[in-house]
mmCIF file of the N, C-alpha and C atoms, coordinates in Angstrom:
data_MODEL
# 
_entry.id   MODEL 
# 
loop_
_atom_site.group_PDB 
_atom_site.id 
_atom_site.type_symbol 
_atom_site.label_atom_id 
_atom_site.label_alt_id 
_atom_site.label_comp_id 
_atom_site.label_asym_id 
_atom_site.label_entity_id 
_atom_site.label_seq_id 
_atom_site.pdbx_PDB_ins_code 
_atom_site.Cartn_x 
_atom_site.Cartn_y 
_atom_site.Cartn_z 
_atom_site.occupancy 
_atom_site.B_iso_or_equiv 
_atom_site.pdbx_formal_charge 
_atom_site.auth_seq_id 
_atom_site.auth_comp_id 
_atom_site.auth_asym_id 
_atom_site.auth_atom_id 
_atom_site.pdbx_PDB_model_num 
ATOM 1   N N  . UNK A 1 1  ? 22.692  25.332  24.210 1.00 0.00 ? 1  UNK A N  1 
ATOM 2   C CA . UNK A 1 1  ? 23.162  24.728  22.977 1.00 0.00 ? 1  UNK A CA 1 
ATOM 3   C C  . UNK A 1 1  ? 22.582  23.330  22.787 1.00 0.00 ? 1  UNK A C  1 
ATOM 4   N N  . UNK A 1 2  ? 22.348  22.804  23.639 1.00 0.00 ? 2  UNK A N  1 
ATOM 5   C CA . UNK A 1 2  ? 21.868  21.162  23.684 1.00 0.00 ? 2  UNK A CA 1 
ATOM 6   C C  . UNK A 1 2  ? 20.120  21.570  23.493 1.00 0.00 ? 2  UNK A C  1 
ATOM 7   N N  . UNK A 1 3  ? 19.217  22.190  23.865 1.00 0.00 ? 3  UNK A N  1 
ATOM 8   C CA . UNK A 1 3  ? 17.966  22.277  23.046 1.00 0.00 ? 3  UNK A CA 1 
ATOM 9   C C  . UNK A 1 3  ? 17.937  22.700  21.576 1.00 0.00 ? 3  UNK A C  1 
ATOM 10  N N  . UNK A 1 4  ? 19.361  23.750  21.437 1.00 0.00 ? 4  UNK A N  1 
ATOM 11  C CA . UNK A 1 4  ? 19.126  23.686  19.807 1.00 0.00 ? 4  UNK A CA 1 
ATOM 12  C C  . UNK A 1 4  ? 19.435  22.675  18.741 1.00 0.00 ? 4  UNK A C  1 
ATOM 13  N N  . UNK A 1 5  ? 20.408  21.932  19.826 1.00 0.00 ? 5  UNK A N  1 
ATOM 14  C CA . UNK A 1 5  ? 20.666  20.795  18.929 1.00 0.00 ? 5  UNK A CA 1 
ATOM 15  C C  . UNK A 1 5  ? 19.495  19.241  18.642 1.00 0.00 ? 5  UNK A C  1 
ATOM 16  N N  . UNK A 1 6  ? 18.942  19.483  20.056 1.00 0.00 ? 6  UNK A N  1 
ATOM 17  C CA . UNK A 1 6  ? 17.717  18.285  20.182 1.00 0.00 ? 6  UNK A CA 1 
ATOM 18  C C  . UNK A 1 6  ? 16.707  19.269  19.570 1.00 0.00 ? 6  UNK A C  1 
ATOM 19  N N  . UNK A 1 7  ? 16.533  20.344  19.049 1.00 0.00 ? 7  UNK A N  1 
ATOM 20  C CA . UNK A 1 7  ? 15.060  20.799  17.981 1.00 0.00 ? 7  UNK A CA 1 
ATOM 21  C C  . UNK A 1 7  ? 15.810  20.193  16.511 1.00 0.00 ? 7  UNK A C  1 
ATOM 22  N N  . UNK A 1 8  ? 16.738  20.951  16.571 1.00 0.00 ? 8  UNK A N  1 
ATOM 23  C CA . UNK A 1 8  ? 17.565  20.368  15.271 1.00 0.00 ? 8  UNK A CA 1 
ATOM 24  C C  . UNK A 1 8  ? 16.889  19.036  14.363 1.00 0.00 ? 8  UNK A C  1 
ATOM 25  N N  . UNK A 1 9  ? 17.497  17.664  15.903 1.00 0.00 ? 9  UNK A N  1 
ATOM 26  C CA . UNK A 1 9  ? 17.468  16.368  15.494 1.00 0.00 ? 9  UNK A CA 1 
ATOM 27  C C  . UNK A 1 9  ? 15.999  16.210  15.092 1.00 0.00 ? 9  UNK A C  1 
ATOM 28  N N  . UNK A 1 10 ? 14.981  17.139  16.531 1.00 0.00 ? 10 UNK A N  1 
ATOM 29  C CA . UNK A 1 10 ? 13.558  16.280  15.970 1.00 0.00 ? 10 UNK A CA 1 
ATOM 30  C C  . UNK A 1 10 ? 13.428  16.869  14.878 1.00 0.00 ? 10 UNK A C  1 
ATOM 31  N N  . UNK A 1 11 ? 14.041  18.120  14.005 1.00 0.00 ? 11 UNK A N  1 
ATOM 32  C CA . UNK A 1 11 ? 13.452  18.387  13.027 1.00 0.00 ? 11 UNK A CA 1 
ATOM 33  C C  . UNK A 1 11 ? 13.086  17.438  11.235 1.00 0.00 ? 11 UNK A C  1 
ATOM 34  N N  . UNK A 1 12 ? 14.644  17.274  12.127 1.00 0.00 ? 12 UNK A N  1 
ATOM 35  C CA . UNK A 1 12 ? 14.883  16.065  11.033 1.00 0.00 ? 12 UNK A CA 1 
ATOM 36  C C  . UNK A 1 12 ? 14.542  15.212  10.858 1.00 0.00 ? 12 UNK A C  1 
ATOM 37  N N  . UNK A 1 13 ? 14.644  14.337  12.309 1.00 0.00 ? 13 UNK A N  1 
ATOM 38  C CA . UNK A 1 13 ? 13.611  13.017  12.054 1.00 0.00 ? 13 UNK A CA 1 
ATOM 39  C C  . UNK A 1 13 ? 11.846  13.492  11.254 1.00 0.00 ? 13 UNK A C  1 
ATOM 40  N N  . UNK A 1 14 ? 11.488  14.513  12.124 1.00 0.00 ? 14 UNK A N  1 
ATOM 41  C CA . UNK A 1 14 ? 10.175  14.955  11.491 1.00 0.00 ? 14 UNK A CA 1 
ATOM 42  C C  . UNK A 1 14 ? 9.707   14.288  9.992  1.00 0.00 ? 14 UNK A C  1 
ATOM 43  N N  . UNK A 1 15 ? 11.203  15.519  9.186  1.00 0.00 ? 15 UNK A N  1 
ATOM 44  C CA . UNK A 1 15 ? 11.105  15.538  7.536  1.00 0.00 ? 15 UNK A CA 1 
ATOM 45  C C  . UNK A 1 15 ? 11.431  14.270  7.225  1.00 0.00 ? 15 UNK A C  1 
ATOM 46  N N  . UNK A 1 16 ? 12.472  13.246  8.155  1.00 0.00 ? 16 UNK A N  1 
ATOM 47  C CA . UNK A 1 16 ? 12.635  11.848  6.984  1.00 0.00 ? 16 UNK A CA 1 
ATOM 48  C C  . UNK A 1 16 ? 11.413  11.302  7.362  1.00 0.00 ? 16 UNK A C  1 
ATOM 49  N N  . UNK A 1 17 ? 10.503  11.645  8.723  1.00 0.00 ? 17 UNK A N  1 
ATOM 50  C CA . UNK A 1 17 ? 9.292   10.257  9.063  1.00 0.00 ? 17 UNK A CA 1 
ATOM 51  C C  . UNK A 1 17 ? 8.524   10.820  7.822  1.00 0.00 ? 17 UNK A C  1 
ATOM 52  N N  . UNK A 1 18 ? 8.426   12.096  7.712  1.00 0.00 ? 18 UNK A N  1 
ATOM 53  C CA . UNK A 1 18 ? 6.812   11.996  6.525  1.00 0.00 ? 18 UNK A CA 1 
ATOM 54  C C  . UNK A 1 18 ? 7.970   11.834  5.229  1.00 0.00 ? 18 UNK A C  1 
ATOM 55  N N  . UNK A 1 19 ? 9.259   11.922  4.734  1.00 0.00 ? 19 UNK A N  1 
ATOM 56  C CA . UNK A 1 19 ? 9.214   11.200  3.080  1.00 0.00 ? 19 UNK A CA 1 
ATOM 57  C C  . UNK A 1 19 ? 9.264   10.128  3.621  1.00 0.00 ? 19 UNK A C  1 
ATOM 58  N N  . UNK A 1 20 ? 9.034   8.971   4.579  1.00 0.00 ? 20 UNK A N  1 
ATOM 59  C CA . UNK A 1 20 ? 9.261   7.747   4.490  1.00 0.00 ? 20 UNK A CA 1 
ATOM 60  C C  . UNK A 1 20 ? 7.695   6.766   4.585  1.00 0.00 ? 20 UNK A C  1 
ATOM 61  N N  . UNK A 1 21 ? 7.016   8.254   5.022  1.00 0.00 ? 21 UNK A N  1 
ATOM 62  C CA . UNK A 1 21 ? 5.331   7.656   5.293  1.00 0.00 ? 21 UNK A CA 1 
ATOM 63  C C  . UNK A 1 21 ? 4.606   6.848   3.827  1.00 0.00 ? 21 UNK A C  1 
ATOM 64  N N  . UNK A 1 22 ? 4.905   7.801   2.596  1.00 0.00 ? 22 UNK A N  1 
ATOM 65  C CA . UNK A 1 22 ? 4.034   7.029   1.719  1.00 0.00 ? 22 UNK A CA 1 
ATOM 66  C C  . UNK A 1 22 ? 4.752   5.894   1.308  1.00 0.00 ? 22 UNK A C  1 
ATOM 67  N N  . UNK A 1 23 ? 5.781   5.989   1.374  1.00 0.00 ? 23 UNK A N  1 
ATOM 68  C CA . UNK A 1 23 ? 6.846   4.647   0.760  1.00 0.00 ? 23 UNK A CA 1 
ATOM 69  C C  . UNK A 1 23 ? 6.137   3.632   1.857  1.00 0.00 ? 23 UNK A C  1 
ATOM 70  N N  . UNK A 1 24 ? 6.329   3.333   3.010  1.00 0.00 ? 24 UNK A N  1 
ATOM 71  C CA . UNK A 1 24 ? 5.423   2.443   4.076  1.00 0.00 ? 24 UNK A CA 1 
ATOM 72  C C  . UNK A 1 24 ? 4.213   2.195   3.767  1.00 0.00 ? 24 UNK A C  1 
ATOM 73  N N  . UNK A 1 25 ? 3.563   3.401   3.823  1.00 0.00 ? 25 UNK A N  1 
ATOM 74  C CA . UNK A 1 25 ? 1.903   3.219   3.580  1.00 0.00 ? 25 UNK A CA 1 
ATOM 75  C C  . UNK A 1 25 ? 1.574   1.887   2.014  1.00 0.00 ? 25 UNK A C  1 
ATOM 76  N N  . UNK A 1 26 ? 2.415   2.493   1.204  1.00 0.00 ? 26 UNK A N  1 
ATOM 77  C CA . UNK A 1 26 ? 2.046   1.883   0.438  1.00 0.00 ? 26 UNK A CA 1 
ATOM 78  C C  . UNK A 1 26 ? 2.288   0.310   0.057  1.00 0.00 ? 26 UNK A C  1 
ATOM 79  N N  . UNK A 1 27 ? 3.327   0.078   0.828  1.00 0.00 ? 27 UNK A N  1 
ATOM 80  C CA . UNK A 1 27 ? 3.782   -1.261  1.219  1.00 0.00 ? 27 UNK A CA 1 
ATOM 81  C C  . UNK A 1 27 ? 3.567   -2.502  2.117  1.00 0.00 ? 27 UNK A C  1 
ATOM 82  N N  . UNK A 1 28 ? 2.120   -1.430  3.208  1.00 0.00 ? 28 UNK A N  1 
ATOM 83  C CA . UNK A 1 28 ? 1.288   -2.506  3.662  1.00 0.00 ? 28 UNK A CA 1 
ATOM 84  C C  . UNK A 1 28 ? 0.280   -3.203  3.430  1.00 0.00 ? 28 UNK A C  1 
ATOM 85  N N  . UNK A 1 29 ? -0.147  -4.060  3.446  1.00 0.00 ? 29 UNK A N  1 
ATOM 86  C CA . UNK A 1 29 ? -1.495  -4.462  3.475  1.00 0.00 ? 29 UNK A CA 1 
ATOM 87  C C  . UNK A 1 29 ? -2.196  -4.775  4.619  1.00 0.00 ? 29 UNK A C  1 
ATOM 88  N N  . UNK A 1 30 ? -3.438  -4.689  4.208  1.00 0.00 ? 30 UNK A N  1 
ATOM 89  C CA . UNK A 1 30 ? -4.611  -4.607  5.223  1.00 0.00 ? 30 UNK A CA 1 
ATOM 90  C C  . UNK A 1 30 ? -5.426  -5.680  4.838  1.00 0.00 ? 30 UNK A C  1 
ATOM 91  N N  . UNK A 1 31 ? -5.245  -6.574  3.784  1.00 0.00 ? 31 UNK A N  1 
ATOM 92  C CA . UNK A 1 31 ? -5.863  -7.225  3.610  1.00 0.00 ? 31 UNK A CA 1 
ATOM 93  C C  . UNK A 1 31 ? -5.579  -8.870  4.767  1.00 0.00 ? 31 UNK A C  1 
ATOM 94  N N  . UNK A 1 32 ? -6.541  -9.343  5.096  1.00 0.00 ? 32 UNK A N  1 
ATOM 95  C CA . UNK A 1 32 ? -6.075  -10.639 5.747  1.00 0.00 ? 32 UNK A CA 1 
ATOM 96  C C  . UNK A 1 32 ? -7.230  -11.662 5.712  1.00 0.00 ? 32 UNK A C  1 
ATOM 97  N N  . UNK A 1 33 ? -6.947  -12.757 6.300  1.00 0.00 ? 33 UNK A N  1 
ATOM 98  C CA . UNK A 1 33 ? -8.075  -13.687 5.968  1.00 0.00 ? 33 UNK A CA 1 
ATOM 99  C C  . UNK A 1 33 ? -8.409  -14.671 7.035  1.00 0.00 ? 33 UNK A C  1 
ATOM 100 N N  . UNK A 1 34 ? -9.445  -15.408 7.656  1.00 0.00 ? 34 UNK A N  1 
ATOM 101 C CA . UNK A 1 34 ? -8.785  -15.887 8.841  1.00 0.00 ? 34 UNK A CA 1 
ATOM 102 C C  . UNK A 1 34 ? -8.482  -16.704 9.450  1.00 0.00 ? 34 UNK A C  1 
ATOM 103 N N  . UNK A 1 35 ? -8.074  -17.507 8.482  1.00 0.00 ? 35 UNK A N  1 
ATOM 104 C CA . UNK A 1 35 ? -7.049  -18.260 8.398  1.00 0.00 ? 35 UNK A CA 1 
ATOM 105 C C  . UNK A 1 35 ? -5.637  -17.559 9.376  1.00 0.00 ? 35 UNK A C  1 
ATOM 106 N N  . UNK A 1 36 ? -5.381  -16.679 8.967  1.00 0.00 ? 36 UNK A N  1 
ATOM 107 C CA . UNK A 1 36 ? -4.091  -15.536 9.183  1.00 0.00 ? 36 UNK A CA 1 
ATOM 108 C C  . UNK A 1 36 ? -4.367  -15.238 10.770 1.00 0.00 ? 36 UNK A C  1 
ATOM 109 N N  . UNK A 1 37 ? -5.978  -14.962 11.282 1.00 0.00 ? 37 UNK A N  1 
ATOM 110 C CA . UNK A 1 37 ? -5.941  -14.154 12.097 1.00 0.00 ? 37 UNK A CA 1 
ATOM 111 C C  . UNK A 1 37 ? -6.151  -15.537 13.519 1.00 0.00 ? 37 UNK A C  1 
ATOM 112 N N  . UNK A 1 38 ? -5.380  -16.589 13.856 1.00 0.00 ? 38 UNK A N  1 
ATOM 113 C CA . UNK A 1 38 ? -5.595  -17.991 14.392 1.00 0.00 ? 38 UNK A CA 1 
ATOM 114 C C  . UNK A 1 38 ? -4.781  -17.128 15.920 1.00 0.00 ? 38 UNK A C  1 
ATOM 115 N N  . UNK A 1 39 ? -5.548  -17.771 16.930 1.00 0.00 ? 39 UNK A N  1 
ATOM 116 C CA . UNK A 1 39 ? -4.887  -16.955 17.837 1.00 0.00 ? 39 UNK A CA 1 
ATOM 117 C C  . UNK A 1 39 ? -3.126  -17.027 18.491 1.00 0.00 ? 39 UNK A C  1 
ATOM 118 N N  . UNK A 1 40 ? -2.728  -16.351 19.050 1.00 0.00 ? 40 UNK A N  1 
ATOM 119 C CA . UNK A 1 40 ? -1.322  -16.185 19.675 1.00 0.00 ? 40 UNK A CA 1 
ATOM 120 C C  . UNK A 1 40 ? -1.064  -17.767 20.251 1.00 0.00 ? 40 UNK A C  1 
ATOM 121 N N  . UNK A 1 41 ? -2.117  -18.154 20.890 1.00 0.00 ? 41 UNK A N  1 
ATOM 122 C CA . UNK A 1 41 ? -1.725  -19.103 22.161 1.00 0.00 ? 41 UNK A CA 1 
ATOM 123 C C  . UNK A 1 41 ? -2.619  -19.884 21.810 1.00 0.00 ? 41 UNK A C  1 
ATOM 124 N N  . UNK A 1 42 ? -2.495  -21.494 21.289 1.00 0.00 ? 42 UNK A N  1 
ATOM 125 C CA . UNK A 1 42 ? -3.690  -22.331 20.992 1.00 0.00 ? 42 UNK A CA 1 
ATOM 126 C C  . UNK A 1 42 ? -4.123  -23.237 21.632 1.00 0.00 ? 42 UNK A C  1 
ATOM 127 N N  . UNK A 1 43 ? -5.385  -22.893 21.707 1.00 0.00 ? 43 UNK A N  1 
ATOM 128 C CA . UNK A 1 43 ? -6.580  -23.475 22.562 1.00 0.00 ? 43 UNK A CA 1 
ATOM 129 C C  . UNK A 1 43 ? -6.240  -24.678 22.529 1.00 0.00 ? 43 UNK A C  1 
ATOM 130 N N  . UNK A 1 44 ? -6.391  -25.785 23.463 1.00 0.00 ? 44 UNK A N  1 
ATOM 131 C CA . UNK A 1 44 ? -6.427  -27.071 23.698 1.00 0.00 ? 44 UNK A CA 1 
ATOM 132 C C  . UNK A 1 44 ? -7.384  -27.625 23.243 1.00 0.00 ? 44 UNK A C  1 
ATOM 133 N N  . UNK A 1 45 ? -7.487  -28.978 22.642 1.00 0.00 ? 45 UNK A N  1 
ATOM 134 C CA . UNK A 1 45 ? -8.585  -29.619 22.146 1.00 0.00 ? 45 UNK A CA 1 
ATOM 135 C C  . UNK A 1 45 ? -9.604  -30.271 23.638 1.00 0.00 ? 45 UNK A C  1 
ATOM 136 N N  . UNK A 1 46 ? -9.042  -30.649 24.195 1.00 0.00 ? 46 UNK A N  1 
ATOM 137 C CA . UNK A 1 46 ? -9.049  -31.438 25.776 1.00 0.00 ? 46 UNK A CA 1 
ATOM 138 C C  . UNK A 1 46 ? -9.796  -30.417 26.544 1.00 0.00 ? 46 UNK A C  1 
ATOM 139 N N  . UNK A 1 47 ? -10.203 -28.957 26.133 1.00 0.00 ? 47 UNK A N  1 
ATOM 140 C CA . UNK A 1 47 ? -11.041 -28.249 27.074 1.00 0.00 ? 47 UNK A CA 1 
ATOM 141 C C  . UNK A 1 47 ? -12.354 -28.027 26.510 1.00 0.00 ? 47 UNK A C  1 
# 
């Protein structure tokens, strides 16, 4: 009873991940500049 219930769940998650894919997709951007892309951890002037 517990695998039919865990196919169940992934089924579901399945169907909400793809209606939730184009709503996302379309809400990212890819655009950047690089300015934006300055690293994590900044370099010291002194090296």
């Amino acid at each position: 009873m517990g695998d039919a219930l865990l196919g169940q769940l992934a089924r579901a998650f399945v169907l909400i991940a793809i209606q939730l894919a184009p709503t996302t997709a379309s809400s990212i951007s890819w655009d950047y500049s690089d300015e934006e892309m300055d690293p994590l951890v900044p370099v010291s002037a002194f090296i």
